[in-house]
Backbone as a printed PyTorch tensor [residue, N CA C, xyz], in Angstrom:
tensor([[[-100.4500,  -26.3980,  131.9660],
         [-100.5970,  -25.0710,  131.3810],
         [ -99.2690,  -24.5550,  130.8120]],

        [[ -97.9410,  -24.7170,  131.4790],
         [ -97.6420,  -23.9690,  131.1570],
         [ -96.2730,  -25.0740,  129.4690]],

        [[ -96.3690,  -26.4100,  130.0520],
         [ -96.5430,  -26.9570,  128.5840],
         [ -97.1770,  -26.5840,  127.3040]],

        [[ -98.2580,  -25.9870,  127.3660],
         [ -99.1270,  -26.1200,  126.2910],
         [ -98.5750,  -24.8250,  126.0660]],

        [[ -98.0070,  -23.5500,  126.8220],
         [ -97.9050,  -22.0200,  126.5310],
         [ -96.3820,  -22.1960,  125.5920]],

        [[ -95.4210,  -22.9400,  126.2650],
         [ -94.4770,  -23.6760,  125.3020],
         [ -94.4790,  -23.9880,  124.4960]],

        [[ -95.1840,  -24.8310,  123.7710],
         [ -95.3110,  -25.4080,  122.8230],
         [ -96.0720,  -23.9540,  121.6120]],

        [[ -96.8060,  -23.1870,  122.2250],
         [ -97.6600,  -22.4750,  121.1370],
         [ -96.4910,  -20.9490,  120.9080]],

        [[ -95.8710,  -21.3760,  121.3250],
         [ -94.6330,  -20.3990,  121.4790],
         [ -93.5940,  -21.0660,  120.8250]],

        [[ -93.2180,  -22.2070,  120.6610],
         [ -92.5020,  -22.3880,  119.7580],
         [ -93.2370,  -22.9110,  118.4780]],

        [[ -94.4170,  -23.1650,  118.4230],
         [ -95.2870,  -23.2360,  116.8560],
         [ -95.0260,  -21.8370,  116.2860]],

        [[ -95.3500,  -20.7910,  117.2530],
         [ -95.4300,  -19.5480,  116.8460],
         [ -94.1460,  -18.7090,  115.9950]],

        [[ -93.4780,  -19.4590,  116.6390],
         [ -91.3980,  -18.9000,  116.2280],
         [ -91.4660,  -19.9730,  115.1300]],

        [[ -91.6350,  -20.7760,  114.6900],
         [ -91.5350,  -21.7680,  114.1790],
         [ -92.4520,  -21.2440,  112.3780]],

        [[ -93.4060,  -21.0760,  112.4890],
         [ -94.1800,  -20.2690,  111.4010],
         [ -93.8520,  -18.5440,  111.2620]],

        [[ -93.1280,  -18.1510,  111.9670],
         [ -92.4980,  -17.1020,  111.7860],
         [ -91.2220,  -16.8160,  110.7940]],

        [[ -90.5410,  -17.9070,  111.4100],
         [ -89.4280,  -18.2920,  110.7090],
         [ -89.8140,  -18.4540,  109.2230]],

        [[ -90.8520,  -19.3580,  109.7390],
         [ -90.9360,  -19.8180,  107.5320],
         [ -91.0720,  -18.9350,  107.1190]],

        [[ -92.0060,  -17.5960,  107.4840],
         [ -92.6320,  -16.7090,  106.2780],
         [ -91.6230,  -15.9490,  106.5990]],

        [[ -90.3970,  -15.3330,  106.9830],
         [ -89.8320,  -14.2910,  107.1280],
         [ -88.7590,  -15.1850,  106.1150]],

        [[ -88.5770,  -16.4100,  106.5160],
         [ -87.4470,  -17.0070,  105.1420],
         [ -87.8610,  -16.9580,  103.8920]],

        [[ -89.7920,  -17.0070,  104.0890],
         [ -90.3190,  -17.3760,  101.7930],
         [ -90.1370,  -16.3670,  101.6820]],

        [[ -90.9160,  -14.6750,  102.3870],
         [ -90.9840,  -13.7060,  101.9250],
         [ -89.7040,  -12.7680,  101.9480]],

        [[ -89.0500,  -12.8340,  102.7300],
         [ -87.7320,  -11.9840,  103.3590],
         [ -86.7970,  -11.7860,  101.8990]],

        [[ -86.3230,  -12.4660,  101.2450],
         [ -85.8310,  -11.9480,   99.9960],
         [ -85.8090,  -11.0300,   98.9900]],

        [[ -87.7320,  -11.3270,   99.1460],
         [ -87.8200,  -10.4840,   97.8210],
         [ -88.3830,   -9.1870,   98.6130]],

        [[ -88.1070,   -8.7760,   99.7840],
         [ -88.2370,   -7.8550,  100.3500],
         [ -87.0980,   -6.9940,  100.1050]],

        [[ -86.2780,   -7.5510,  100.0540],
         [ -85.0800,   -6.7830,  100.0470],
         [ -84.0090,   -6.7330,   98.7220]],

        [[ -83.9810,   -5.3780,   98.0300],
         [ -83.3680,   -5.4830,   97.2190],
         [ -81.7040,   -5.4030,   97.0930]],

        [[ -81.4600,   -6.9160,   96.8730],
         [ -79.8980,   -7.5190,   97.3740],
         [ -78.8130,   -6.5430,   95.7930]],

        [[ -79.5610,   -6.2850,   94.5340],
         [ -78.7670,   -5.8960,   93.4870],
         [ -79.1940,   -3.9990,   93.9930]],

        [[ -78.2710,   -3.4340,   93.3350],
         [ -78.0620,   -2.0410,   93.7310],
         [ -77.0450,   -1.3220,   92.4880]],

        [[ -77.0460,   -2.3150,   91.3950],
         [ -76.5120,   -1.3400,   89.8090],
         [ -76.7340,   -0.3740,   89.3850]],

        [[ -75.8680,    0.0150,   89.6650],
         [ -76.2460,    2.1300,   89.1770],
         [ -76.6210,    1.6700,   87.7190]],

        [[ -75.9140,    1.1290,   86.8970],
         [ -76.4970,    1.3110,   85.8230],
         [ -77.8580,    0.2680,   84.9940]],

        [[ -78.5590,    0.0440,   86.4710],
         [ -79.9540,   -1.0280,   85.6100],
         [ -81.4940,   -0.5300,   86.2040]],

        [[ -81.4890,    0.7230,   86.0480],
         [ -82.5360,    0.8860,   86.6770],
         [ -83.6630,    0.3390,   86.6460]],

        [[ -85.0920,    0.6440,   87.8980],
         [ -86.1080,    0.1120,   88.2240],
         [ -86.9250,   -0.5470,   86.9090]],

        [[ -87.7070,    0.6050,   86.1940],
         [ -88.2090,    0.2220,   84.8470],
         [ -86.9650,    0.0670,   83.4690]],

        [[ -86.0200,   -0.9330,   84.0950],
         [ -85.2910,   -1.1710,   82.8240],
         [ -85.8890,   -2.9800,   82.7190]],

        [[ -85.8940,   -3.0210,   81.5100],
         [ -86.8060,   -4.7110,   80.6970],
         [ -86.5720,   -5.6430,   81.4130]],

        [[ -85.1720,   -5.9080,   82.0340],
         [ -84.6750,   -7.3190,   82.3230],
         [ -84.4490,   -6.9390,   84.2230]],

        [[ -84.6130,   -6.0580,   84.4310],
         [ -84.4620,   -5.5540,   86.4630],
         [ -84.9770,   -6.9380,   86.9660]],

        [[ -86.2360,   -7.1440,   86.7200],
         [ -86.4080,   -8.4500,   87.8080],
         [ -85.6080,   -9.6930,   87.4660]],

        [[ -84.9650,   -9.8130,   86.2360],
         [ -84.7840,  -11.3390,   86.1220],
         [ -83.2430,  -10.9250,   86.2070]],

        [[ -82.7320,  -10.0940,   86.1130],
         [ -81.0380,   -9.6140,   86.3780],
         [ -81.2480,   -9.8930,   87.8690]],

        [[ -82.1760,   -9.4210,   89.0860],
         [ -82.0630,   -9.1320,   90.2880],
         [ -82.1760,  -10.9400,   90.4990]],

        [[ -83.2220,  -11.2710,   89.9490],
         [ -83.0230,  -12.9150,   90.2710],
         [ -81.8180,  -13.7820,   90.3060]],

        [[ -81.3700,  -13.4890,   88.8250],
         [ -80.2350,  -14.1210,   88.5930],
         [ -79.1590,  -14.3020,   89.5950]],

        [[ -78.8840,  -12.7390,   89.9420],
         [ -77.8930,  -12.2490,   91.3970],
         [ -78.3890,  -13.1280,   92.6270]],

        [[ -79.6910,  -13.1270,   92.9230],
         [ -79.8690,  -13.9320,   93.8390],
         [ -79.6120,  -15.2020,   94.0170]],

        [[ -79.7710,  -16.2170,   92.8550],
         [ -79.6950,  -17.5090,   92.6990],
         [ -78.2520,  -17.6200,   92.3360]],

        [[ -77.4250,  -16.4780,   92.4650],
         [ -75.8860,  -17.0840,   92.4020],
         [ -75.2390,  -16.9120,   90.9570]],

        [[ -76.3460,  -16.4750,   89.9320],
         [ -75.8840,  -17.1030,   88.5470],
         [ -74.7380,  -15.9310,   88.1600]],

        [[ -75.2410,  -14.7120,   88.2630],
         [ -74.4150,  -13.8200,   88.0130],
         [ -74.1050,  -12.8200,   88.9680]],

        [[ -73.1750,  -11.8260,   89.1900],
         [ -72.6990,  -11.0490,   89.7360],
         [ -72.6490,   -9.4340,   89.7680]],

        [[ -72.1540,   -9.4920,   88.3620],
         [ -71.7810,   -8.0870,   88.0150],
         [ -70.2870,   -7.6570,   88.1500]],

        [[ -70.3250,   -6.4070,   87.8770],
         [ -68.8230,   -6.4700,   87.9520],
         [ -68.3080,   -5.3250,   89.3740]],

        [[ -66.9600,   -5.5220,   89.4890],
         [ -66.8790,   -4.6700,   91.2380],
         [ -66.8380,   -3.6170,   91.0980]],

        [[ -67.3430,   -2.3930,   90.0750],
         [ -67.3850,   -1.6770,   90.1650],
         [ -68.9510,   -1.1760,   90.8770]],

        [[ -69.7830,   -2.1710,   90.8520],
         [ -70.7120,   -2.1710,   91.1680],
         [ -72.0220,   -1.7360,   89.8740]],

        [[ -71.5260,   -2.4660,   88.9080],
         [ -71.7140,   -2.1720,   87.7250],
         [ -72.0850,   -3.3140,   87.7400]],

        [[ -73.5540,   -3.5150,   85.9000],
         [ -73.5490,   -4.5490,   85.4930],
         [ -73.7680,   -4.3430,   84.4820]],

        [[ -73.4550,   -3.5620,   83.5130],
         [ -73.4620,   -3.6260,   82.0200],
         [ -74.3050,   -4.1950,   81.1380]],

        [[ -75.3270,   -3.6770,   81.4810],
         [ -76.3960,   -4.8120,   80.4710],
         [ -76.0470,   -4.7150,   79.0940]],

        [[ -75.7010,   -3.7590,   78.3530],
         [ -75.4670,   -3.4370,   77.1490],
         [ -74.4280,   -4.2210,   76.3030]],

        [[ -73.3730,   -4.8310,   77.2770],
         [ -72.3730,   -5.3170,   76.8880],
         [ -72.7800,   -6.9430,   76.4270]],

        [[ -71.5730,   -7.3170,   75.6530],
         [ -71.7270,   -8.3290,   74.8260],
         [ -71.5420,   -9.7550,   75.8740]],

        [[ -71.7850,  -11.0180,   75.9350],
         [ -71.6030,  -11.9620,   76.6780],
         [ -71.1630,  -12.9450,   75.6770]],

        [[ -70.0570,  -13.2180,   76.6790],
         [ -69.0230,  -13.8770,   75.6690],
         [ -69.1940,  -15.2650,   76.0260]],

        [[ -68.4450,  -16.2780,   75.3250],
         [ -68.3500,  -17.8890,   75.8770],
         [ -68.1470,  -18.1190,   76.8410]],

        [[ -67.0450,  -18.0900,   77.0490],
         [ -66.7990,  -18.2350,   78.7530],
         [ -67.3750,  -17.8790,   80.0770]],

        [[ -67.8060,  -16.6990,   79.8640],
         [ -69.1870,  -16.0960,   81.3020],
         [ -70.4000,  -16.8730,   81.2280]],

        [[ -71.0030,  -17.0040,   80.0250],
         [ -72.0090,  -18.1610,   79.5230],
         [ -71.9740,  -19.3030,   80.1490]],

        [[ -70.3450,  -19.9310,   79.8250],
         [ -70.5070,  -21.2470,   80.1540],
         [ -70.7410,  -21.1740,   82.0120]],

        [[ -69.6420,  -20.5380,   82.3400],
         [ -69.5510,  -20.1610,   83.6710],
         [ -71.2290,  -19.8970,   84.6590]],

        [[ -71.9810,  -18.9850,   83.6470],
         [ -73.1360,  -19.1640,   84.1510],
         [ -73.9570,  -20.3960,   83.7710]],

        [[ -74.1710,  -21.0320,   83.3380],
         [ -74.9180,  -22.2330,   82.3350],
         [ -74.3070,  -23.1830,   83.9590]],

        [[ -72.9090,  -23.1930,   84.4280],
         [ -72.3710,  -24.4880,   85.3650],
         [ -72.8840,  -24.4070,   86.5870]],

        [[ -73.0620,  -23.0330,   87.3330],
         [ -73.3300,  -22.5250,   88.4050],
         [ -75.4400,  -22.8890,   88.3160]],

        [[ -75.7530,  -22.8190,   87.3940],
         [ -77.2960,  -22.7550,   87.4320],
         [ -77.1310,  -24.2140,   87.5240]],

        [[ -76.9920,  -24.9400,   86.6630],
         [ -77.1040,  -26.9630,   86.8510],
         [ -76.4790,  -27.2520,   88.3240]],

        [[ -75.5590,  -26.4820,   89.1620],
         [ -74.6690,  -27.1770,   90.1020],
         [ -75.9920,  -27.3370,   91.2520]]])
């Protein structure tokens, strides 16, 4: 008995884990840019981006969507997405 209460106790932590790791992300909103608000065009795929590492923003806690993207941040992002 108390094998089997073990075991369904760690199945149980065990499938817990997964769905709190698939879903847990997009639970939580990791970007916080004053200047990109909710219904602005690109919010979900800017918030992605941040997640997957590609981009940052800048430390002001800014991310300038408006601004121009130059070669070098490009490439910089283009290396970080293939790595």
């Amino acid at each position: 008995m108390q094998r089997a209460m073990k075991i369904r106790l760690v199945a149980v932590s065990l499938l817990l884990a997964m769905v709190v790791t698939a879903i847990g992300p997009s639970l939580v909103n990791t970007t916080a840019f004053t200047d990109v608000p909710t219904d602005f065009w690109a919010y979900k795929q800017i918030n992605r981006c941040v997640q997957d590492g590609i981009v940052s923003g800048y430390s002001d806690g800014t991310f300038k969507p408006g601004n121009p993207v130059f070669y070098g941040a490009f490439s910089t992002s283009c290396c970080h997405r293939s790595c």
